[in-house]
C-alpha positions in Angstrom: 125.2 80.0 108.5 122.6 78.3 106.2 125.3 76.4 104.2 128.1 73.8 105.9 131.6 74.9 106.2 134.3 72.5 106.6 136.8 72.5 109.7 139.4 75.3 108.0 136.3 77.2 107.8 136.4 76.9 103.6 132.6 77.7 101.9 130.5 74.6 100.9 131.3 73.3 97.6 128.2 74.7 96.1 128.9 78.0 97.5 132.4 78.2 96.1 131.2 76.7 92.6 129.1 79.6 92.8 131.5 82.3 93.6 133.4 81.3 90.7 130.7 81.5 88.5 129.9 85.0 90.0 133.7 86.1 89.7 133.1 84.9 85.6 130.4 87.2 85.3 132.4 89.6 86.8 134.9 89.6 84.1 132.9 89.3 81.6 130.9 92.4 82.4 134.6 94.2 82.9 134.5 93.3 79.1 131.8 94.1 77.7 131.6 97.5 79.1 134.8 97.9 78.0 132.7 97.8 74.5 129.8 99.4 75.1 132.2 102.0 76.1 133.6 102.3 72.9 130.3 102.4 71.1 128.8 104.8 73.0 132.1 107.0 72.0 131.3 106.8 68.1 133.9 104.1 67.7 133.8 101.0 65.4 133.2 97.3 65.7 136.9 96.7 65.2 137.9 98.7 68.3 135.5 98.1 70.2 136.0 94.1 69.9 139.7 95.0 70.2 138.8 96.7 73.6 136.9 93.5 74.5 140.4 92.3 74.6 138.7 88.5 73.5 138.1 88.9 69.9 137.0 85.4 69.2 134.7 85.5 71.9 132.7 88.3 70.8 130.0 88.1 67.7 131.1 88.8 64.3 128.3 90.3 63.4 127.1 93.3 66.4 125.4 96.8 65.8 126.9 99.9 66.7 123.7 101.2 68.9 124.4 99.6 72.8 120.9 99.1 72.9 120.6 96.3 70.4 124.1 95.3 71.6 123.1 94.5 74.5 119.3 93.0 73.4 121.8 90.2 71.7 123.5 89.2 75.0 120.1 89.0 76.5 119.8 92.4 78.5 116.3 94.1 77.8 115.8 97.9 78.6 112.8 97.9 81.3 109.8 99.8 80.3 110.2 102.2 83.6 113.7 102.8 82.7 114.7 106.0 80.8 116.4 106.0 77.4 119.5 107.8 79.0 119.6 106.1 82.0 119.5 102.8 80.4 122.8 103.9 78.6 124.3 104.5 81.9 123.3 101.2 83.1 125.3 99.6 80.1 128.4 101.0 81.1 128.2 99.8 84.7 129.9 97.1 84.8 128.0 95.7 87.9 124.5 95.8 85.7 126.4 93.6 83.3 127.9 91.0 85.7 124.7 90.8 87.5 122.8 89.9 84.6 125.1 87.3 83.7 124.9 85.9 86.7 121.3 85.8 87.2 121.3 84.1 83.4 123.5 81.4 84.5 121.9 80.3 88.1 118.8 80.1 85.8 120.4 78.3 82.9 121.6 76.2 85.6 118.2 75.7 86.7 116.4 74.7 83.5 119.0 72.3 82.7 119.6 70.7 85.9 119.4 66.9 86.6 116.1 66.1 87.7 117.6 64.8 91.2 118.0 68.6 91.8 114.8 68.9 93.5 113.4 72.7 93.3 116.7 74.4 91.9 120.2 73.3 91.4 123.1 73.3 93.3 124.4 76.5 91.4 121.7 78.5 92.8 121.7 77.4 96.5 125.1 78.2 96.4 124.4 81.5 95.3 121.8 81.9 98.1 124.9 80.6 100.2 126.7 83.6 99.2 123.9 86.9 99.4 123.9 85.0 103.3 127.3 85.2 103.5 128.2 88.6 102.3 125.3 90.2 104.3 126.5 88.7 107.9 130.0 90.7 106.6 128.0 93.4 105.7 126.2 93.7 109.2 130.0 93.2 110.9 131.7 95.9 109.3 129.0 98.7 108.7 126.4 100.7 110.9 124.1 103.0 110.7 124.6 106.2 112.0 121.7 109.2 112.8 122.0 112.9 112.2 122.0 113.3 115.5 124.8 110.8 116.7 122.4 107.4 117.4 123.7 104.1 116.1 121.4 101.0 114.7 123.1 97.7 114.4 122.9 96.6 111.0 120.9 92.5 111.1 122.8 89.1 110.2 120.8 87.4 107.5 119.6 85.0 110.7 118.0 88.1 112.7 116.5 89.2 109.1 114.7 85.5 108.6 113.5 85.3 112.0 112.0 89.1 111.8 109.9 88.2 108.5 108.1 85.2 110.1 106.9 87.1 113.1 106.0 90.0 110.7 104.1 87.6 108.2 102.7 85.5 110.6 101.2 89.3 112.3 99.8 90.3 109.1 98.5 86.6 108.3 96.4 87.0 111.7 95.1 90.0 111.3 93.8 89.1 108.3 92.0 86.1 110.1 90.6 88.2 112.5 89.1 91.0 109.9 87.8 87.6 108.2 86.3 86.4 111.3 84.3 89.7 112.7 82.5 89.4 109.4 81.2 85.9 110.1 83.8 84.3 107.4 85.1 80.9 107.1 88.5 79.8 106.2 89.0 77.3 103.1 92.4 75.9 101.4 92.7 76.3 97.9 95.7 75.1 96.1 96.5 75.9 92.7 98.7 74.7 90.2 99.7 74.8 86.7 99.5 73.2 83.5 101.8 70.0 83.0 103.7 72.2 80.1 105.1 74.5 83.1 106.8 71.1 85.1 110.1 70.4 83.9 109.7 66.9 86.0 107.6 64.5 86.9 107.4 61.8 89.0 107.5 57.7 88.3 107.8 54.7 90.6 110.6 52.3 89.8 111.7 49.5 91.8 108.8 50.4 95.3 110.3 54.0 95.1 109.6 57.5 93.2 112.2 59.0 91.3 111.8 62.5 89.0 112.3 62.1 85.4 112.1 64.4 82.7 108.3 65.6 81.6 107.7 65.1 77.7 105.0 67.8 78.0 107.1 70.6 79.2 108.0 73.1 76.5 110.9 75.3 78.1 108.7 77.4 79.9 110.1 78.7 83.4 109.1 79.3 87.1 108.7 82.9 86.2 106.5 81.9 83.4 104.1 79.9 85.6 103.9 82.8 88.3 103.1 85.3 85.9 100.3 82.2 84.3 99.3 81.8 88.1 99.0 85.5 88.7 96.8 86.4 85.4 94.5 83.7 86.2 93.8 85.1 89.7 93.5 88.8 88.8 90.4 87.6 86.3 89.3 85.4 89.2 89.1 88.8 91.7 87.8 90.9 89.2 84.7 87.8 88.3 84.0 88.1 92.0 84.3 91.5 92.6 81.8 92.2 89.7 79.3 89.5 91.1 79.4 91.1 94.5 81.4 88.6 96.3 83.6 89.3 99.0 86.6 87.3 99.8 90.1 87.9 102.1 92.6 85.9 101.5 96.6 85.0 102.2 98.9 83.5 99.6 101.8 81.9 100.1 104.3 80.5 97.0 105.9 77.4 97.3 108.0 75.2 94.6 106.7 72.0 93.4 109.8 69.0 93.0 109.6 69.7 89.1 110.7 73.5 90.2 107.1 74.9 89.1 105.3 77.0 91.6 102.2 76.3 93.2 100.3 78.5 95.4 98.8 77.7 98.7 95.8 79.9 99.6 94.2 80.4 103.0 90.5 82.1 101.3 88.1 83.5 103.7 84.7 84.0 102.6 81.2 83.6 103.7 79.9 80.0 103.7 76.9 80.8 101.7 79.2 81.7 98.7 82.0 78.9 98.8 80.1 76.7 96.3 80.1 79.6 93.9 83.8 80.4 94.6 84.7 76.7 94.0 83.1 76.3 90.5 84.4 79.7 89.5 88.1 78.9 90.7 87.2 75.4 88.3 86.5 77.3 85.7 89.3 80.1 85.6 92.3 77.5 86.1 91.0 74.6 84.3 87.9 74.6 82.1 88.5 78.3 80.0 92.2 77.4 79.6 93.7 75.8 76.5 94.8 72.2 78.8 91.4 71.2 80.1 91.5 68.3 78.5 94.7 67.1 79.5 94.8 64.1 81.9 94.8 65.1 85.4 94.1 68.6 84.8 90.9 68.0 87.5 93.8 67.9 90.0 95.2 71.4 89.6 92.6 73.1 92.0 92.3 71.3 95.2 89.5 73.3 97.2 89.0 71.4 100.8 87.8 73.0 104.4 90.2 74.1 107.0 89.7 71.9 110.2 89.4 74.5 113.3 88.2 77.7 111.1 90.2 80.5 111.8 93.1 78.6 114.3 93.4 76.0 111.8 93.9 78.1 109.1 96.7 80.5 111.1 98.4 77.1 112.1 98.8 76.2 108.5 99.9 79.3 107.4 102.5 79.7 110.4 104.0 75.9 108.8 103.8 77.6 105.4 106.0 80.7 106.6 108.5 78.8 108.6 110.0 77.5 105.0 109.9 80.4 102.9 111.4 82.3 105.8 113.8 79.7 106.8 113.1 79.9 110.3 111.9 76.3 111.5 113.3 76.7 115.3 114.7 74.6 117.2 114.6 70.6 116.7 114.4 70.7 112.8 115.6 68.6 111.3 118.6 68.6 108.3 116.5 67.2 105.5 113.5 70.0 106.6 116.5 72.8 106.5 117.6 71.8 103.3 114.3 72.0 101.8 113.8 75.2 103.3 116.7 76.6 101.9 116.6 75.3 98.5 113.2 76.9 98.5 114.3 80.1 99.2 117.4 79.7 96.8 114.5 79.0 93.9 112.9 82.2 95.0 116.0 84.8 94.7 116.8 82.6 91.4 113.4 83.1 89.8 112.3 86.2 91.9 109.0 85.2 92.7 107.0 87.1 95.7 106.6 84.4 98.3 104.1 85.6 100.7 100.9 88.0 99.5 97.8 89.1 101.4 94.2 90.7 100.3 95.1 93.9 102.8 98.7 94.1 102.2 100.0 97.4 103.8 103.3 96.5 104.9 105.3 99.5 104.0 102.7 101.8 105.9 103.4 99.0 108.6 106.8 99.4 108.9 106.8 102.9 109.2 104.6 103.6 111.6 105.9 100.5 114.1 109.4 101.9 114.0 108.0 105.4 115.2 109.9 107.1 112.4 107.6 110.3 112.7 105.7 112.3 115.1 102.5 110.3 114.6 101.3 108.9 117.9 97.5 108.2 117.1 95.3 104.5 117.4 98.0 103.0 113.9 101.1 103.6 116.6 99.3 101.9 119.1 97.9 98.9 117.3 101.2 98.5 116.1 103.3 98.3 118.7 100.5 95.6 120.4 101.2 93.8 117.0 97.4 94.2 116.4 97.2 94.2 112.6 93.1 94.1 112.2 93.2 96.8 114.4 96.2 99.0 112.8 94.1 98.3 109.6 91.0 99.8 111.1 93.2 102.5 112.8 94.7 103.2 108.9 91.4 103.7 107.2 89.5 105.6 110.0 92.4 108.0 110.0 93.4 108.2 106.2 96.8 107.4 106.7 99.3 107.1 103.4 103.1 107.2 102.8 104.4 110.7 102.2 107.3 110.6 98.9 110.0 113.1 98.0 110.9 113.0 94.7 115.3 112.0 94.3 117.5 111.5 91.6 119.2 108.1 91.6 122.5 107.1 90.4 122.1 107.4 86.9 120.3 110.5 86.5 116.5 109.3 87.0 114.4 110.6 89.3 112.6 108.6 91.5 110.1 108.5 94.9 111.6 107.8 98.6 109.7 107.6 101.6 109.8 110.7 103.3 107.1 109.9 106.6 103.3 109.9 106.8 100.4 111.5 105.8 96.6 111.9 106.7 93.6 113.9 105.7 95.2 117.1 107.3 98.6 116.6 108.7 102.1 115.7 106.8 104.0 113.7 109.5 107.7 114.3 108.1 111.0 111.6 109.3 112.6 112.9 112.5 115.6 111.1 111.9 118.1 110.4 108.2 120.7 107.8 108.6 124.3 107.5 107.0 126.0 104.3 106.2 129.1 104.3 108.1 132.5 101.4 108.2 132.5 100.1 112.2 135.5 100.3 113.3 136.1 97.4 115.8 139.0 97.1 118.7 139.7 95.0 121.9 135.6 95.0 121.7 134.9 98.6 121.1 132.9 100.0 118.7 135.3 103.7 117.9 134.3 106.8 115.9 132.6 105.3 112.7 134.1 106.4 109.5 131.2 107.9 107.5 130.7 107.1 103.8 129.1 109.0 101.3 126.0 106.4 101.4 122.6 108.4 102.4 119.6 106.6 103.0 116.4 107.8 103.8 115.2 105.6 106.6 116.6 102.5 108.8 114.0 100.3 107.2 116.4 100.9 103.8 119.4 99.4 105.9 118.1 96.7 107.9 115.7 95.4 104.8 
């Protein structure tokens, strides 16, 4: 388990701070649904506050369209999301206590003491949890084939140690593209604006302490990810027009104020790193409104990678060991707890962690687990865990996911992967697997009692 438990086996006190915060939400969802049921109905604000059951806890002053009832307790409709289905998704209760509980870990966040290095205590407990309730998921379910075959279901450890070997993989094989095209590795490390750091840091007394940042104007992680990502989309597209070719990995880590920063392994030819460095100067710090601020020269550090394309896998391998979680054996508890606080900042804020210039990772998956017929030069690189040449193998082929179109729980229809296809051949799934309850006695796994849970592939249970 990531979190400590004590001797009667009782959760961490973060965890069970959490779980009473989560249990809140619960009930308060309960509630409000209760409304929004009532509202949907044709009833009035009287009833439907009655039905609430907490009158003073509820707004005097509330329309009678969900819609805007719920825009006032902070739940926005998503642009993706149908007009009907997002009435559905109001009287689900478990769309309402998720979003309340997603508010408060990030409430909890933006307002925690600035000892709370990365995310508070709230959150990490709430990581705690989603690790605890998916090592009881992986005990009492498995997955069960059409035709009889069982897959063991992963503990969240299993999951952590998969993703570093598969992001490590894919982080080589992009070196090795990099390198049969004569490119050299450089480390550029972005960051943003001192409005985005909640903290910052000040020696007092011979030591360095985090106090609050006068600057910062309530923006969020989130916020600086999306800054981050805007700024390197017109930095790609600059390049791209000026005919320079880059690969590159990116991997997201928090700064101590909570802000993210990226780290970036860029591959490029040496000829055309001078013009990459006073382009990346001028996207993140000379066009944008805080050039002038004082140390806004340090927000792009752009440096060499000692030992070209080893050098730049061995730093990416200490890069993926945190934001996996999996630092092996011999770490120690101060490098585990920074590890998992980093991840807990992640789920909080849902930022993407790990990114590549050739990211094919579904198309990956698929064709590794040998889900479909397909047995050409993708199969093989993949099972050698050869991802430059799986990529060649990809493109020389045409190989893309195949979609069915479904309907989803509330009415919508949407696309599930249904298997492979190429320039003249559909490879379809061989294999659907059900959800099933494992029933376990005197060590034997019995007859699993199947539940009416269908998923379309054994990636969708063990991810």
């Amino acid at each position: 388990m990531p979190f400590p438990v004590n001797q009667n086996g009782i959760k961490s006190p973060n965890a069970r701070y959490a779980a009473q915060i989560k249990q809140k939400a619960r009930v308060k969802g309960n509630r409000l649904v209760k409304i929004a049921d009532v509202l949907l109905s044709g009833g009035d604000l009287a009833s439907a506050t009655a039905a609430g059951t907490r009158r003073n806890q509820i707004p005097i002053v509330l329309s009678k369209n969900p819609v805007i009832f719920a825009k006032q307790h902070g739940l926005l409709k998503p642009k993706a999301v149908s007009s009907e289905g997002w009435l559905k998704r109001l009287a689900d209760p478990e769309v309402w206590s998720r979003h309340f509980f997603v508010r408060e870990r990030r409430w909890a966040d933006k307002t925690a003491p600035s000892g709370q290095f990365y995310t508070s205590h709230l959150s990490i407990g709430a990581s705690a949890l989603t690790d605890e309730s998916q090592d009881r998921f992986a005990v009492r379910h498995v997955a069960v084939s059409q035709s009889g075959d069982l897959a063991v279901i992963p503990t969240s450890d299993q999951k952590r140690r998969r993703r570093f070997a598969e992001l490590l993989t894919r982080g080589k094989g992009i070196s090795d593209i990099a390198t049969a095209v004569s490119m050299v590795p450089v480390l550029l490390t972005l960051t943003c604006p001192s409005r985005f750091h909640r903290t910052k840091s000040r020696r007092l007394n011979g030591e360095t302490i985090r106090v609050k940042n006068s600057r910062w104007d309530g923006t969020t992680p989130a916020d600086g990810q999306k800054w981050l990502s805007a700024k390197w989309r017109i930095l790609t597209r600059r390049l791209n027009k000026a005919g320079i070719a880059i690969s590159w990995i990116r991997v997201v880590q928090p700064h101590k104020s909570g802000c993210p920063h990226w780290h970036i392994v860029l591959f490029a030819c040496e000829s055309d790193l001078a013009d990459i460095e006073n382009r990346v100067e001028k996207v993140f710090v000379k066009e944008t409104p805080e050039h002038n601020e004082k140390g806004a020269e340090r927000r792009v550090d752009f440096k060499p990678i000692k030992g070209g394309a080893g050098g730049a896998i061995a730093y990416v391998s200490r890069c993926l060991r945190y934001i996996s979680r999996d630092l092996g054996i011999g770490a120690s508890v101060a490098d585990q707890e920074e590890a998992d606080r980093a991840a807990a900042w992640s789920r909080t804020w849902g930022i993407r962690c790990y990114q590549t210039s050739h990211d094919k990772a579904t198309l990956w998956r698929e064709i590794r687990g040998g889900k479909t017929e397909y047995c050409g030069a993708a199969l093989k690189s993949a099972n050698q865990g050869d991802y430059a040449g799986f990529l060649h193998a990809v493109e020389d082929e045409g190989l893309a996911i195949n979609y069915d179109a479904r309907v989803g729980k509330y009415g919508e229809a949407y696309s599930a992967v249904s298997g492979l296809s190429s320039s003249s051949t559909i490879f379809t799934r061989s294999r659907e697997w059900t959800l099933a309850v494992n029933h376990i006695k005197k060590n034997r796994i019995l007859e699993p009692k199947k539940i009416d849970l269908i998923f379309s592939s054994e990636d969708e249970i063990l991810s």
